[in-house]
N, C-alpha and C positions, 0 to 999 in steps of 0.2 A: 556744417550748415549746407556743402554741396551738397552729401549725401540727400538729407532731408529732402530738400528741394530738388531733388533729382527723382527721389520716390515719389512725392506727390504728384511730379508732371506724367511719372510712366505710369503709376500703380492710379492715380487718383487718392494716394491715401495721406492724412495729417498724421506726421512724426513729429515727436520733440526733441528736434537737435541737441538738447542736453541728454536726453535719453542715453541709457547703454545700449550700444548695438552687438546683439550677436549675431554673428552671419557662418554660415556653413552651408558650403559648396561643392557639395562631391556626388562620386554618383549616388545614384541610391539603392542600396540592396543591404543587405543583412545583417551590414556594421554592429559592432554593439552602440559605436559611436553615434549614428542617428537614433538607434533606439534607447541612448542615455538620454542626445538630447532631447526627443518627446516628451520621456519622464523627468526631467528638470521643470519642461513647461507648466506637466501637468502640479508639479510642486510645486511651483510660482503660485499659479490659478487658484492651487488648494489653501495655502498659506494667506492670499488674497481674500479667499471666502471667509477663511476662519477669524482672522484678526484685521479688517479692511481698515479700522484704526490705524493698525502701523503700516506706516508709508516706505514702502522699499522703494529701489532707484525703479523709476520707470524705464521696461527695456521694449526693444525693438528687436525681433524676432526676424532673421529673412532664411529660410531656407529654399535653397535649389539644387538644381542636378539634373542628370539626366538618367533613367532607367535603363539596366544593363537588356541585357535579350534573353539570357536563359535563365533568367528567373524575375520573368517580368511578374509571376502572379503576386509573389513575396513583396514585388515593389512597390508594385500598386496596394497592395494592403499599407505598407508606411503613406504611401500617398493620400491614403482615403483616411487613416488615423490622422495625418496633419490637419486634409480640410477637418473632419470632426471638430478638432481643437480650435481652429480659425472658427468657424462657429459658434462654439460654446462660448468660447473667453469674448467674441465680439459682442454677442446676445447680452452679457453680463455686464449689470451696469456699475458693478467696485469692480468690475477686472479690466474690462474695456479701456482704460485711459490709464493703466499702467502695465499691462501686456500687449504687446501690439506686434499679430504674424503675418509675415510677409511672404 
C-alpha cells in the first residue's frame, strides 16, 4: 500500500496495490538479464492481446538504473526499447490496466 501511494505521489501514476510488483534496479548495459526481462514484458503484452479473456495477476513493472559510460550507445538502445514498450502497452486498452511500466 506504501509502495502504491508512494508511486502515484512521485510518478503521478494509479497502481493497484494488489498488483505484482517487479522491480529491477541495476545498471544498465547488456545484461541478458534486462534483456530477458523486456522480453517477459513483451510476453505479458502478447498473451494479453491474444486471449484478453483470461485475466492474469495484474503487475507493476518499475525499471531503473543508471547507464554505464563505455557503452552508453548499447544502453540507450535498452532505454529507448523500454519507453517503446511504455507506450505501446499504455496506448492499449486490454493491456493498459494489467501491465503497468514504471
Amino acid at each position: 500500500m506504501k509502495l502504491a501511494t508512494y508511486i502515484q505521489k512521485e510518478f503521478n501514476v494509479q497502481v493497484d496495490p494488489a498488483s505484482m510488483f517487479d522491480i529491477q534496479v541495476k545498471r544498465i548495459h547488456e545484461y541478458k538479464r534486462q534483456l530477458l526481462n523486456i522480453l517477459h514484458i513483451i510476453t505479458l503484452y502478447n498473451r494479453i492481446k491474444q486471449k484478453p479473456s483470461a485475466s492474469p495477476a495484474t503487475r507493476t513493472i518499475m525499471i531503473g538504473g543508471k547507464v554505464t559510460g563505455f557503452l552508453f550507445s548499447f544502453s540507450s538502445s535498452i532505454i529507448v526499447i523500454i519507453i517503446i514498450l511504455i507506450i505501446i502497452i499504455s496506448s492499449s486498452s486490454s493491456s493498459s490496466s494489467m501491465v503497468i511500466i514504471i
